[in-house]
N, CA, C and O atoms as CSV, one atom per row, in Angstrom:
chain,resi,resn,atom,element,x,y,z
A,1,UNK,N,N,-25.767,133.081,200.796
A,1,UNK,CA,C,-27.044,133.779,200.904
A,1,UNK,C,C,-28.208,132.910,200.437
A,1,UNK,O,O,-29.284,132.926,201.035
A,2,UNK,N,N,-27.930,131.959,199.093
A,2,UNK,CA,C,-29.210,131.519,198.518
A,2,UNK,C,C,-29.040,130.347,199.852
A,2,UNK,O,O,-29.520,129.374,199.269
A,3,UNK,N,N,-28.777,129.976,200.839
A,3,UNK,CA,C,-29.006,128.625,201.694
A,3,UNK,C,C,-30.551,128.724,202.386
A,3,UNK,O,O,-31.028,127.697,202.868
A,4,UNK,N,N,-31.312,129.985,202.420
A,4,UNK,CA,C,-32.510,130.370,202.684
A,4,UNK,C,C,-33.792,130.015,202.111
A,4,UNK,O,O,-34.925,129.886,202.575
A,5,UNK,N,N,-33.165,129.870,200.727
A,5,UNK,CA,C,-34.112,129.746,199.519
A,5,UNK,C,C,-34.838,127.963,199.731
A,5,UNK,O,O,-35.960,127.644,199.341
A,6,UNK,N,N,-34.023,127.195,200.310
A,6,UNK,CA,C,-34.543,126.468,200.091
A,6,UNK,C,C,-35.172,125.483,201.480
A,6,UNK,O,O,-35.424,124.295,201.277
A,7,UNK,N,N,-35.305,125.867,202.344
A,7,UNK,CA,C,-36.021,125.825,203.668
A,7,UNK,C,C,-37.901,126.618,203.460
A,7,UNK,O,O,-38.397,127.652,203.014
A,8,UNK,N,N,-38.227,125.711,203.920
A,8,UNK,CA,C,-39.571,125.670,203.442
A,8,UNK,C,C,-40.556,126.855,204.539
A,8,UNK,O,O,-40.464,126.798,205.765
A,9,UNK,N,N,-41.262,127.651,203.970
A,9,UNK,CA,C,-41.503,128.875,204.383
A,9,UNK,C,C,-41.895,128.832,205.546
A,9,UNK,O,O,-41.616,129.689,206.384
A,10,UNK,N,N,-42.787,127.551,205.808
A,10,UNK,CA,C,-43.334,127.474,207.417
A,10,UNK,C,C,-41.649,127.424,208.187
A,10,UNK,O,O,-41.423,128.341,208.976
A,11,UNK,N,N,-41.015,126.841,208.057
A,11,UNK,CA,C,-39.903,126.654,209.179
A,11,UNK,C,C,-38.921,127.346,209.225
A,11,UNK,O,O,-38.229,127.410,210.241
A,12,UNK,N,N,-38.542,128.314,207.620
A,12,UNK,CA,C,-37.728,129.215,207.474
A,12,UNK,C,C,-37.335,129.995,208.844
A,12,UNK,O,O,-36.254,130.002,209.432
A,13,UNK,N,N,-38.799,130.784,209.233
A,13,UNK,CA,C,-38.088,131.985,210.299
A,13,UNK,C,C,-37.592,131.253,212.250
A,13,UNK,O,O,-36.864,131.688,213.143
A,14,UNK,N,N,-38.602,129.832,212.083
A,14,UNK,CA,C,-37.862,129.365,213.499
A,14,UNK,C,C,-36.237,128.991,213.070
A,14,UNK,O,O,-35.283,129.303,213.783
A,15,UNK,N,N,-36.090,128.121,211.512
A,15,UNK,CA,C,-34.758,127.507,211.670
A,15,UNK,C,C,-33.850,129.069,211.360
A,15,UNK,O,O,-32.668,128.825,211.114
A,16,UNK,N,N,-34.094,130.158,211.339
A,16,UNK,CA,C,-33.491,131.043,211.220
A,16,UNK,C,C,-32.865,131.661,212.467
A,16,UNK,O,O,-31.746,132.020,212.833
A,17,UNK,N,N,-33.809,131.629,212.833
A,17,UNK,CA,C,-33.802,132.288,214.928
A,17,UNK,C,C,-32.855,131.830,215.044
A,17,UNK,O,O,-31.899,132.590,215.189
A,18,UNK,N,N,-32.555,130.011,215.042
A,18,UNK,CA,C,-31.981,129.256,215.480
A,18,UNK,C,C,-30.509,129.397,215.200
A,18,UNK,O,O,-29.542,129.565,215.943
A,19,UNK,N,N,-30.609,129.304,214.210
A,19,UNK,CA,C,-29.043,129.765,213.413
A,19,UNK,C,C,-28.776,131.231,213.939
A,19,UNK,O,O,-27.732,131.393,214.571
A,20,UNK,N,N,-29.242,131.838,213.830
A,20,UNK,CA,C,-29.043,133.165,214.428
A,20,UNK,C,C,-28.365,133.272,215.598
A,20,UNK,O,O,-27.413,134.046,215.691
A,21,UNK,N,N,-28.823,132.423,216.741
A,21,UNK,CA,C,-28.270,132.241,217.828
A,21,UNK,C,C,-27.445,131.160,217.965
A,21,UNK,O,O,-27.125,130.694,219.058
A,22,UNK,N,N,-27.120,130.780,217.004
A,22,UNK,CA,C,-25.982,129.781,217.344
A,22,UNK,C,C,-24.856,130.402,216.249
A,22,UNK,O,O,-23.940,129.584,216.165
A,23,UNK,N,N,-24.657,131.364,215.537
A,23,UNK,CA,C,-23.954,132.120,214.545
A,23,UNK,C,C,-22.951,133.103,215.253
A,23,UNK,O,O,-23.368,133.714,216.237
A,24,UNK,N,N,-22.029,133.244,214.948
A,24,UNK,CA,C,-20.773,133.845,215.216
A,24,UNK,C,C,-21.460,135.606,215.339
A,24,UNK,O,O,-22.486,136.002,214.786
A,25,UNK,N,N,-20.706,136.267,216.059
A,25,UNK,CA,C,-21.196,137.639,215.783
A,25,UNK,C,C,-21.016,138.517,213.922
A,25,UNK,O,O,-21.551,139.405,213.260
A,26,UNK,N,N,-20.022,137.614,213.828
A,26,UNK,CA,C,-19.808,138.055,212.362
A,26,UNK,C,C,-21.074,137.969,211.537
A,26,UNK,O,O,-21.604,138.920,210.963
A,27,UNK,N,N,-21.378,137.064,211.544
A,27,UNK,CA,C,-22.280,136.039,210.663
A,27,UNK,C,C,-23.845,136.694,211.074
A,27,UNK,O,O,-24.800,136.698,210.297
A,28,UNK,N,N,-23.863,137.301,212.634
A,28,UNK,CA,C,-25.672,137.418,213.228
A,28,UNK,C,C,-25.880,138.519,211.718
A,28,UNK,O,O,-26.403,138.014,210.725
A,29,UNK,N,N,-25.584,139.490,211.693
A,29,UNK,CA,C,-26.239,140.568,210.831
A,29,UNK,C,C,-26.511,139.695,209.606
A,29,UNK,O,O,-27.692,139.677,209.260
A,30,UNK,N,N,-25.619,138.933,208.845
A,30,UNK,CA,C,-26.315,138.572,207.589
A,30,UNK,C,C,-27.803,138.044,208.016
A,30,UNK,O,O,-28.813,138.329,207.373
A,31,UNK,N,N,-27.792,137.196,209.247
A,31,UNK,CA,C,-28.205,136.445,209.567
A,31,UNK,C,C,-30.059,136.891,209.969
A,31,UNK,O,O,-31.066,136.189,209.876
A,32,UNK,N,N,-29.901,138.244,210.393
A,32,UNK,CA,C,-30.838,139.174,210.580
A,32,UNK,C,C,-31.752,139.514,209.306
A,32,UNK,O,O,-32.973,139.395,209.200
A,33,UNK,N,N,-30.540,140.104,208.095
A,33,UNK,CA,C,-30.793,140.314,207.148
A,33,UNK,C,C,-32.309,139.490,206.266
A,33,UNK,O,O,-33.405,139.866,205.852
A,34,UNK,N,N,-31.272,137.780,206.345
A,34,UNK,CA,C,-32.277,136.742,205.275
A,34,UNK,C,C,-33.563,136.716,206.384
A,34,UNK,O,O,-34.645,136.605,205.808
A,35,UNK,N,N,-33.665,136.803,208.017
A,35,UNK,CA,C,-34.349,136.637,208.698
A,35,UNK,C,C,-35.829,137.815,208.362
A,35,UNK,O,O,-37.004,137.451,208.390
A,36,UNK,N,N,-35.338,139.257,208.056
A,36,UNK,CA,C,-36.238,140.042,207.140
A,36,UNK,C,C,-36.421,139.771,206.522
A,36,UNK,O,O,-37.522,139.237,206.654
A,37,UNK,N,N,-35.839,139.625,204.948
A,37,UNK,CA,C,-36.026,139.138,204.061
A,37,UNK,C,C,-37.364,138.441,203.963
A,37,UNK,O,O,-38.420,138.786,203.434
A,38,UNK,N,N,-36.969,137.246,204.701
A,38,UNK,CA,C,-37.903,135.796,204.743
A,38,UNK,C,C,-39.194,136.390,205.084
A,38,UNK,O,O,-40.137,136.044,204.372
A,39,UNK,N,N,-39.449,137.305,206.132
A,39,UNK,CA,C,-40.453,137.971,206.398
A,39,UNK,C,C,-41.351,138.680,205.778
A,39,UNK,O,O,-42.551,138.873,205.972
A,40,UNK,N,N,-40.601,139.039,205.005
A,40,UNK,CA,C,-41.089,139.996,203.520
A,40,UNK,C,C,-41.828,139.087,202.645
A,40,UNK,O,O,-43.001,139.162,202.280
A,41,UNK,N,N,-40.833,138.115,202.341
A,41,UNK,CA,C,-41.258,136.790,201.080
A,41,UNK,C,C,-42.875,136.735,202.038
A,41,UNK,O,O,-43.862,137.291,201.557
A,42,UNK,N,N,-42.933,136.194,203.044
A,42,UNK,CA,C,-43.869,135.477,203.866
A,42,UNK,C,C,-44.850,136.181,203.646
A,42,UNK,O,O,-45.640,135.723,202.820
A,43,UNK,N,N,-45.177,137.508,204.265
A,43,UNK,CA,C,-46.143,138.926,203.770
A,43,UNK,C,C,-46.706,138.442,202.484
A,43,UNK,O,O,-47.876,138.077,202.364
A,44,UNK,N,N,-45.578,138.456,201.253
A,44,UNK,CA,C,-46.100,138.574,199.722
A,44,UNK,C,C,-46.857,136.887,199.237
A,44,UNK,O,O,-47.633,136.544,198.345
A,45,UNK,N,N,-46.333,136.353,200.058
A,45,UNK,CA,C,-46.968,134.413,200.074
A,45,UNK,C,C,-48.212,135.177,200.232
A,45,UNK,O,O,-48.829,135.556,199.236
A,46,UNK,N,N,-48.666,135.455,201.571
A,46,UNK,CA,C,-49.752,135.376,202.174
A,46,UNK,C,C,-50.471,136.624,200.946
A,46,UNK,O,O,-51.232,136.298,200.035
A,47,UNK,N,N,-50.093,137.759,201.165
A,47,UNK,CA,C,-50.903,138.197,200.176
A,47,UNK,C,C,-51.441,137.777,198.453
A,47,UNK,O,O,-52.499,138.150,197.946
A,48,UNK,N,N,-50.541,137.043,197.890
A,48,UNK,CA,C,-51.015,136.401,196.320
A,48,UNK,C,C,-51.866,135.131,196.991
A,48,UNK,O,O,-52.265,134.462,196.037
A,49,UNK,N,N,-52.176,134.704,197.874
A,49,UNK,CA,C,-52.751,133.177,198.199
A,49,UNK,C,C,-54.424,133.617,198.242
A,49,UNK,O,O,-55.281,132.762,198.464
């Protein structure tokens, strides 16, 4: 899970997509998951800046 943490916020949600679609069906939902997640973080970036 923490492998998210450290991909840098601008590229987080493309290299996410990416993985996403190249990820096993097992794997898409986590994969969805950090992809919200990241989205969220991104929101709260932009809002404290």
């Amino acid at each position: 899970m923490s492998f998210a943490l450290n991909i840098p916020v601008t590229e987080s949600l493309k290299e996410l997509r990416t993985r996403l679609k190249a990820s096993s069906p097992m794997m898409a939902p986590r994969i969805k998951m950090l992809i919200e997640m990241k989205k969220q973080e991104i929101k709260e970036f932009q809002k404290g800046s």
